[in-house]
C-alpha positions as CSV (number, residue, x, y, z in Angstrom):
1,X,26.4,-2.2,26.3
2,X,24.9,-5.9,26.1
3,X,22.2,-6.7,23.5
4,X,18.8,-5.9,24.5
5,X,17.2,-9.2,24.2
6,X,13.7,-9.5,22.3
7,X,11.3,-12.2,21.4
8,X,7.9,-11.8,19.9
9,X,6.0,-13.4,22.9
10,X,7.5,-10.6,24.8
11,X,5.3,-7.9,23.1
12,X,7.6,-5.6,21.6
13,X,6.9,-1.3,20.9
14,X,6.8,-0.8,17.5
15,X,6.6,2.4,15.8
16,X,4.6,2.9,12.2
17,X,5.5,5.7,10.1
18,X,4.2,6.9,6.8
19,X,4.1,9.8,4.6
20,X,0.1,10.2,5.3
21,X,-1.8,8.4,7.6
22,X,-5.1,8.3,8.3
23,X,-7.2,7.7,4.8
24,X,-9.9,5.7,3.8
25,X,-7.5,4.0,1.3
26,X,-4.8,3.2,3.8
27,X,-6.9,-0.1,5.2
28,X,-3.9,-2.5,4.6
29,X,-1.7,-0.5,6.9
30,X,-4.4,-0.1,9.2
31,X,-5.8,-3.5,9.0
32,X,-1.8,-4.7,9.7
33,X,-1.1,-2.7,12.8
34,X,-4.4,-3.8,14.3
35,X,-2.9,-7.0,13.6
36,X,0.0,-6.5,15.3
37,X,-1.8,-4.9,18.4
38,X,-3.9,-8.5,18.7
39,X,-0.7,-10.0,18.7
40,X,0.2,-8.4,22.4
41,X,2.8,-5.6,20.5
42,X,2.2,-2.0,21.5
43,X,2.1,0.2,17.8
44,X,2.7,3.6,18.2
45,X,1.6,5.2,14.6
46,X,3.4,8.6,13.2
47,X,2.6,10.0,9.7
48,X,4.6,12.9,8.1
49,X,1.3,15.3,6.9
50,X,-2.5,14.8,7.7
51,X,-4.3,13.3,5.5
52,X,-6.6,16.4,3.6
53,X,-9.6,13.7,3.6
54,X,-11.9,14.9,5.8
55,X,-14.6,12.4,5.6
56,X,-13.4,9.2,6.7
57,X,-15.4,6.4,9.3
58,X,-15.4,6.0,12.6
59,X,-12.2,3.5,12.2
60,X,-9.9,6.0,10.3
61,X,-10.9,8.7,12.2
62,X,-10.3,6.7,15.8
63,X,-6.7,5.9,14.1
64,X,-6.4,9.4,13.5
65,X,-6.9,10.4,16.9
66,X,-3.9,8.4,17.9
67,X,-1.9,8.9,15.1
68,X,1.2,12.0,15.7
69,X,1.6,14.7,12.6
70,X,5.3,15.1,12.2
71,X,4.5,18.5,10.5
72,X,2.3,19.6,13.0
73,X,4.8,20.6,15.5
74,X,6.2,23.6,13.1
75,X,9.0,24.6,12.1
76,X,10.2,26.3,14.7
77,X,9.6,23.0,17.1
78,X,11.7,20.3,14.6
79,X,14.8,23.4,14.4
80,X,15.2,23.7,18.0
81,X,15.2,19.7,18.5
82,X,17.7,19.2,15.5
83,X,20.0,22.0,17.1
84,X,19.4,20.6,20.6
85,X,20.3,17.2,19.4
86,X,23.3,18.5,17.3
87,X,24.5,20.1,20.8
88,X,23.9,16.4,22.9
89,X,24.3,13.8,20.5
90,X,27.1,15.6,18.1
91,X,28.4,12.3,16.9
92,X,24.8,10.9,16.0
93,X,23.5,14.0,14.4
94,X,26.2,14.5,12.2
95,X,26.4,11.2,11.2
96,X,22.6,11.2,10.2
97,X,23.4,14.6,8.4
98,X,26.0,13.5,6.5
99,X,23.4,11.2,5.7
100,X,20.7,13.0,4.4
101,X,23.2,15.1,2.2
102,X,23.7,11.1,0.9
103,X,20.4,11.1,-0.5
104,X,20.1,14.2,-1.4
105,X,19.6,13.9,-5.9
106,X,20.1,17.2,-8.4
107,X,18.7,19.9,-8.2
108,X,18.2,22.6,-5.6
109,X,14.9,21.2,-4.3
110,X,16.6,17.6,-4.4
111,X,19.8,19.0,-1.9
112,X,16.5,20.6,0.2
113,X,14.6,18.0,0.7
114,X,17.1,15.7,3.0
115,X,17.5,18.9,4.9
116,X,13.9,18.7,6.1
117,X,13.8,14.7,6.3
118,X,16.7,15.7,8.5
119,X,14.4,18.0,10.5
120,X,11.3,15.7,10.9
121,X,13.5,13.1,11.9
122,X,14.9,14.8,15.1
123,X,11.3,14.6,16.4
124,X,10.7,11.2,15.1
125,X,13.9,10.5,16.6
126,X,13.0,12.2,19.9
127,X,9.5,10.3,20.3
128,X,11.2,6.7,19.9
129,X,13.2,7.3,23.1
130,X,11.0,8.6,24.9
131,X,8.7,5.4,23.8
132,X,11.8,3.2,23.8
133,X,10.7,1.5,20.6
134,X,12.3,-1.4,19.9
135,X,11.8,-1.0,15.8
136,X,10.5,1.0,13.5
137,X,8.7,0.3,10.6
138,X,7.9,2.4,7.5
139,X,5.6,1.6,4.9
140,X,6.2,3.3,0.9
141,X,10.1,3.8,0.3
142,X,9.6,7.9,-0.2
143,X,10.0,10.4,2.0
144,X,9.3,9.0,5.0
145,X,11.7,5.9,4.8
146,X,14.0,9.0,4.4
147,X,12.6,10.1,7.4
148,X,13.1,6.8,9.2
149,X,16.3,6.0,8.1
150,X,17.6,9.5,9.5
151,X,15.9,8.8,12.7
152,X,17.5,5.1,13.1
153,X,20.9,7.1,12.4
154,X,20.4,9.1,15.6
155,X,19.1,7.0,17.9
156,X,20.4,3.1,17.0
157,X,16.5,1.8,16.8
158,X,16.7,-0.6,14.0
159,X,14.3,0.5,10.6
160,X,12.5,-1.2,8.0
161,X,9.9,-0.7,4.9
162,X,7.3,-2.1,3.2
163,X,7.8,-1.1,-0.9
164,X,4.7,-1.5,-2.7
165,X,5.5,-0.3,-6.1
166,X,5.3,0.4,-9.0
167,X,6.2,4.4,-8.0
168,X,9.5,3.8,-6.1
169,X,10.7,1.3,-9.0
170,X,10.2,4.1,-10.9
171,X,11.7,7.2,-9.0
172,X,14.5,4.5,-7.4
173,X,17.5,6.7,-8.4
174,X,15.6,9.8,-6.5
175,X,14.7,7.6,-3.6
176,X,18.1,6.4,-2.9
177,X,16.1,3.1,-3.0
178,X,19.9,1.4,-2.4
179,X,20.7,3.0,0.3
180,X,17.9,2.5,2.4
181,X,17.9,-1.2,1.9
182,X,21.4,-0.9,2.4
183,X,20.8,0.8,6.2
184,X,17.3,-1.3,6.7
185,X,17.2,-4.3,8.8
186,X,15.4,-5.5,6.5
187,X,13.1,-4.5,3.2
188,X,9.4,-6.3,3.4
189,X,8.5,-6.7,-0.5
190,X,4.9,-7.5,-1.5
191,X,5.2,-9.8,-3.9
192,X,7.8,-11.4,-6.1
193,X,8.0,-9.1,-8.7
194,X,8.1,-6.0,-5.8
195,X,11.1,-8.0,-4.7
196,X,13.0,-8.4,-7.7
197,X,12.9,-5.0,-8.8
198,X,14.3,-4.6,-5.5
199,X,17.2,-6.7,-6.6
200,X,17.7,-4.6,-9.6
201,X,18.3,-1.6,-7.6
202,X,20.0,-3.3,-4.4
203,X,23.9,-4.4,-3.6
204,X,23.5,-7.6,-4.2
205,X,25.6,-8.0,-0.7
206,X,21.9,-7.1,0.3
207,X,20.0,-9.0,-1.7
208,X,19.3,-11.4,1.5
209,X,17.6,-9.0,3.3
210,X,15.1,-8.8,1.3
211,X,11.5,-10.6,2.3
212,X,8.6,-11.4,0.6
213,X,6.0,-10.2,2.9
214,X,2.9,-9.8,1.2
215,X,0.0,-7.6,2.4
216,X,-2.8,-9.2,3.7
217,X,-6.6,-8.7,4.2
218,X,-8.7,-8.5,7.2
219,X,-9.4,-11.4,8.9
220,X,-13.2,-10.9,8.8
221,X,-13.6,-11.0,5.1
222,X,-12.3,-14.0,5.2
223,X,-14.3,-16.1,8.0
224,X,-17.3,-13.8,7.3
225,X,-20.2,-15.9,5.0
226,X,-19.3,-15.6,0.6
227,X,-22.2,-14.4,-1.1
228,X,-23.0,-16.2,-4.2
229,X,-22.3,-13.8,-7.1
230,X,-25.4,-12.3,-8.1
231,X,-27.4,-12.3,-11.5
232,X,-26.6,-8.8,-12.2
233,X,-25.0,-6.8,-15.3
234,X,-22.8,-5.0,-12.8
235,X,-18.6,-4.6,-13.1
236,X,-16.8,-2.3,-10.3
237,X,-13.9,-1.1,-10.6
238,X,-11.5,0.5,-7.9
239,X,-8.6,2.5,-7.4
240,X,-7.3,6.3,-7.6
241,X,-8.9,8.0,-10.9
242,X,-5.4,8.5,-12.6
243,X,-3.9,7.9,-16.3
244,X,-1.8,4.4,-15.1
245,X,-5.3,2.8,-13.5
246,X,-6.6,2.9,-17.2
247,X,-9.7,3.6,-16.7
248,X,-9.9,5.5,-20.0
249,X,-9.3,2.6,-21.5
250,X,-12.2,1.0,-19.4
251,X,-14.7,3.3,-20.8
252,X,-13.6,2.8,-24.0
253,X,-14.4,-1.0,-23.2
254,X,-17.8,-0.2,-22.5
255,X,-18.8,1.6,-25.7
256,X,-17.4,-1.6,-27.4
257,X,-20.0,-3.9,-25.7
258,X,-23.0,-1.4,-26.4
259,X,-21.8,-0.7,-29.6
260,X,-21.9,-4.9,-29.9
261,X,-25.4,-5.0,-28.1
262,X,-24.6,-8.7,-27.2
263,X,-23.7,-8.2,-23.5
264,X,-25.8,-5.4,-21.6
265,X,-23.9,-3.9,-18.6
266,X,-23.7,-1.9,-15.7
267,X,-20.4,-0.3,-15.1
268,X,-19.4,1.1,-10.9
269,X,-15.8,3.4,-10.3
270,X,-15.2,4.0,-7.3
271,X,-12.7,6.5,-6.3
272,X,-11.5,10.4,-6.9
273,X,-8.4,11.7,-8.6
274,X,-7.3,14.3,-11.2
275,X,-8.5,12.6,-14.3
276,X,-12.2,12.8,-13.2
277,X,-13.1,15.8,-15.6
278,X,-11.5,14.0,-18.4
279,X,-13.8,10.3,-18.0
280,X,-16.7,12.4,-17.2
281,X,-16.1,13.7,-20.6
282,X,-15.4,10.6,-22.5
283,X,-18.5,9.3,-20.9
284,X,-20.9,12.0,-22.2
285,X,-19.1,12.1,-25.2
286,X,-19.4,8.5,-26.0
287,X,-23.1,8.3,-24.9
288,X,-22.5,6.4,-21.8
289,X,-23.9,8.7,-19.1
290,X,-26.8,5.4,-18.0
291,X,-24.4,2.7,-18.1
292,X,-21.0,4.2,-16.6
293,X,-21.0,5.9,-13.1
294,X,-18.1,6.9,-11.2
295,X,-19.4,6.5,-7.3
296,X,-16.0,8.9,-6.0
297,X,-14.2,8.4,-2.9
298,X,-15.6,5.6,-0.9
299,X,-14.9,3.9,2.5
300,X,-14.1,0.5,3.1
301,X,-17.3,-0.9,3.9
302,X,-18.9,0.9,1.0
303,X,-16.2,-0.9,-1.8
304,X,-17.0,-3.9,0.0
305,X,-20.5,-3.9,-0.8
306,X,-20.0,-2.5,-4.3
307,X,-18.0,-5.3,-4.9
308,X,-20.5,-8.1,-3.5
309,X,-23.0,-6.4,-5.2
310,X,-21.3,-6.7,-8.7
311,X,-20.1,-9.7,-11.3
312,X,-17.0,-9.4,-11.4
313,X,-14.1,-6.6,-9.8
314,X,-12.2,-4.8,-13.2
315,X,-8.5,-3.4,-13.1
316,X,-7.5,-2.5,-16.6
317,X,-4.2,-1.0,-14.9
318,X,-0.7,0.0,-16.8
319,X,1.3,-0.2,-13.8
320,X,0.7,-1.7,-10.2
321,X,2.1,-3.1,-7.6
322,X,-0.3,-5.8,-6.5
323,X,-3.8,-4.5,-5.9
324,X,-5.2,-5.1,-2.1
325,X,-8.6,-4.3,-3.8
326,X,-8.3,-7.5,-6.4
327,X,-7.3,-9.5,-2.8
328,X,-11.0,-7.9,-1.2
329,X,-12.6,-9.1,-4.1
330,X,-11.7,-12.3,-3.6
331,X,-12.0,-12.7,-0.1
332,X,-15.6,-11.6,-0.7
333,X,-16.1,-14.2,-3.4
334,X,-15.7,-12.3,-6.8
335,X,-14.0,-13.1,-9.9
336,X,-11.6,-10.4,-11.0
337,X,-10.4,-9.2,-14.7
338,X,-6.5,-7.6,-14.6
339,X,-4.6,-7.4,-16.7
340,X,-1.0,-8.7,-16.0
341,X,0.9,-5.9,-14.4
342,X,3.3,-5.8,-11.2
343,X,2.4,-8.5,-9.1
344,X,-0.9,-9.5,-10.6
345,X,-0.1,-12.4,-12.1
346,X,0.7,-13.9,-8.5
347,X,-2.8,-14.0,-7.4
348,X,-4.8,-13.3,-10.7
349,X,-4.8,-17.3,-13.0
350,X,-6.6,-17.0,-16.3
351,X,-9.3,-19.8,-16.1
352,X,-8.8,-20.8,-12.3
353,X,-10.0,-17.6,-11.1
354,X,-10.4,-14.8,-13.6
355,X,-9.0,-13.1,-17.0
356,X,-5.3,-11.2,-17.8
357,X,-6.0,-9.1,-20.6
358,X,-3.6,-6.8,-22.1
359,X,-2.8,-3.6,-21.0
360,X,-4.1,-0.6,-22.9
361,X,-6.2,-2.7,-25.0
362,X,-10.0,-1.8,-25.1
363,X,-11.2,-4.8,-27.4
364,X,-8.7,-7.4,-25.3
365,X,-11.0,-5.9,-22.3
366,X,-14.3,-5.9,-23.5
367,X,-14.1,-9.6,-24.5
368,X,-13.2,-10.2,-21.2
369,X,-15.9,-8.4,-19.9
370,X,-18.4,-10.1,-22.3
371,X,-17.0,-13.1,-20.9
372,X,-18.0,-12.5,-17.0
373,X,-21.2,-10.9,-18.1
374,X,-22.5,-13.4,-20.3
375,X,-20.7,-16.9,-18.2
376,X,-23.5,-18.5,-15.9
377,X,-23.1,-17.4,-12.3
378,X,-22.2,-21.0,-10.9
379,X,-19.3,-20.4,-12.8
380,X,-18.0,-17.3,-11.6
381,X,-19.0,-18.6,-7.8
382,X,-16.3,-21.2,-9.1
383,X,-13.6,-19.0,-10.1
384,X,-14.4,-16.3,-7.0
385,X,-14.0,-19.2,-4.7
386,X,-10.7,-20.6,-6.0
387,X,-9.7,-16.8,-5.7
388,X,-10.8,-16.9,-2.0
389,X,-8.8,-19.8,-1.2
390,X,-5.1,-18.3,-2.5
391,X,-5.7,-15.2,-0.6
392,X,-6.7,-17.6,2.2
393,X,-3.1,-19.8,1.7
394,X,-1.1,-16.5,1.0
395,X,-2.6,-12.8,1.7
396,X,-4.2,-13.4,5.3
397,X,-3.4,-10.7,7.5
398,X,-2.7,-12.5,10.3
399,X,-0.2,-14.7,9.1
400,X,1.8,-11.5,7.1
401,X,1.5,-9.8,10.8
402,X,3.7,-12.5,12.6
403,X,6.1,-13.0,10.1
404,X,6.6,-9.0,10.1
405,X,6.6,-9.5,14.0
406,X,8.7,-12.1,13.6
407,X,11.2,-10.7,12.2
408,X,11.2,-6.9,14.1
409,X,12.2,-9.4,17.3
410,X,14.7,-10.8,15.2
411,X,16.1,-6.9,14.3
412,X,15.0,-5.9,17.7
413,X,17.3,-8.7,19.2
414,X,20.4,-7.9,17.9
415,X,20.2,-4.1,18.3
416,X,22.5,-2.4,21.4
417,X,21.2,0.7,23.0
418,X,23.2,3.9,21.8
């Protein structure tokens, strides 16, 4: 059959799929396919599992709403499609089986798993038709670029992913990371580093179709009105309370500077995870209970205003991809400490706009943090506004939104109809 032809002013149907959809922290993906949808493109969104979050805003929960739950259909549902499509499409489904025993790694659960990526993607594969998507899109290289690879294997409808990192640089043996920037249209990498960790793990036959996309932020922190940084002791830091975030080290930080009695401060984390018990420890233990508090999950609009209402932003990570928080912070005018990890050094310049610190280090952190505490606030209005202005040049979501639209017409255009 001829190529379907596709252009981006044509306003193409996309299709979003991810392992969980639907959470507070998930504003990038959110924030990109409402991007997308100003553009004129329709964005159908799919997510393996439901998020277990259950309270989110208004915005996550409207996405929600419209969001399909692979799992939700049962098992019984997702057997009878893959045998019904085994019976109509024999060539397609075996092709896309043979496939997902490709991926499958060692192990008994490892030779299991494909067999249920196989499974979801019969619906997945199912829903595109009857959509007639023209791509599909997945964002984290896990199981659901499993899931989306199968499901271009049945049906012909060209896939791609994001890949954040660090995890899938990490797991990319387990991932089959190769193979599905082998089958991919194309691979959207965050950042340089994302994309040369790519390269490590790639064919280098498909080494060009890798792109540097990186994620953006929404468009109204960035024409809203900066707030001048205020006179406050207050540092917030953000992300998922976990070992490779470092906030242990963090803490640690803290007790240096009121140990020191030179710089008085105010410490905000915001977030939840399974190392929660363990800082709540290490702050009573170390005396901290009126200067450290962790704030637990919050939604977007509450980190936003945490963050205006602090210093400086704080992310004493080990491992990272590149930080959609430190590109929030910012947009809304603050100053940020990292340490340099991932893609962090892309966006995070010691003296222009912030401090790199070393990783696991508390005293390396605390002087930074004296620094930002103890610096007069014109001067970190100076560095927050630099930072504003190279997420303006390279993280605003609208621009990252037509070059990934740009170049689903471009897979979209060359694909033929099975």
């Amino acid at each position: 059959m001829p190529k379907r032809r596709c252009d981006v002013a044509d306003g193409m149907t996309i299709a979003y799929v991810t392992g969980q959809y639907g959470r507070a922290s998930d504003t990038f993906i959110r924030e990109e396919v409402g991007a997308l949808r100003e553009l004129g493109h329709r964005v159908h969104t799919f997510s393996i599992r439901r998020p277990t979050q259950t309270s989110v805003d208004d915005g996550v929960a409207a996405e929600r709403a419209s969001t399909e739950y692979v799992l939700e259909r049962g098992l019984a549902e997702l057997a009878a499609l893959a045998a019904r499509r085994a019976a109509t499409r024999p060539r397609a489904f075996a092709d896309a089986a043979t496939l997902a025993v490709r991926i499958g790694s060692p192990g008994a659960r490892g030779r299991l798993w494909p067999a249920a990526y196989l499974l979801e993607a019969t619906y997945l594969a199912r829903r595109l038709e009857e959509l007639r998507v023209d791509h599909l899109h997945d964002h984290i290289a896990e199981g659901s670029a499993s899931v989306a690879m199968l499901a271009s294997a049945m049906t012909g409808v060209p896939f791609s992913m994001t890949v954040h990192g660090p995890e899938e640089f990490d797991r990319a043996p387990s991932l089959a990371l190769d193979v599905k920037v082998h089958r991919a249209s194309f691979t959207a990498a965050i950042s340089d580093y994302a994309r040369a960790q790519l390269l490590r793990w790639a064919d280098a036959p498909d080494w060009p179709k890798i792109e540097v996309v990186p994620c953006g932020v929404a468009p109204g922190l960035l024409d809203g009105e900066r707030r001048r940084t205020p006179d406050s002791r207050l540092l917030v830091s953000v992300g998922r309370l976990e070992p490779a975030k470092g906030q242990l080290v963090l803490i640690d930080a803290v007790s240096r500077l009121v140990q020191d009695g030179d710089a008085p401060v105010e410490l905000a984390i915001a977030g939840e995870g399974p190392l929660r018990p363990m800082l709540e420890g290490r702050i009573r233990s170390l005396g901290l209970q009126g200067m450290v508090t962790l704030r637990g999950a919050l939604d977007h609009r509450e980190v936003a205003a945490l963050i205006a209402d602090a210093r400086a932003l704080v992310m004493p990570s080990f491992a990272e991809g590149l930080p959609v928080t430190i590109m929030e912070a910012f947009a809304l005018g603050r100053a940020v400490i990292a340490t340099p990890v991932g893609g962090i050094p892309e966006l995070v310049r010691p003296g222009e706009n912030g401090w790199l610190v070393a990783p696991g280090s508390p005293d390396a952190l605390a002087g930074a943090m004296r620094e930002a505490l103890t610096t007069s606030t014109r001067r970190l209005d100076r560095l927050g506004r630099a930072g504003r202005e190279r997420v303006a040049e390279r993280h605003d979501m609208r621009t990252s939104a037509a070059r990934l639209a740009h170049l689903f017409a471009r897979s979209a255009s060359a694909r033929r109809r099975p």
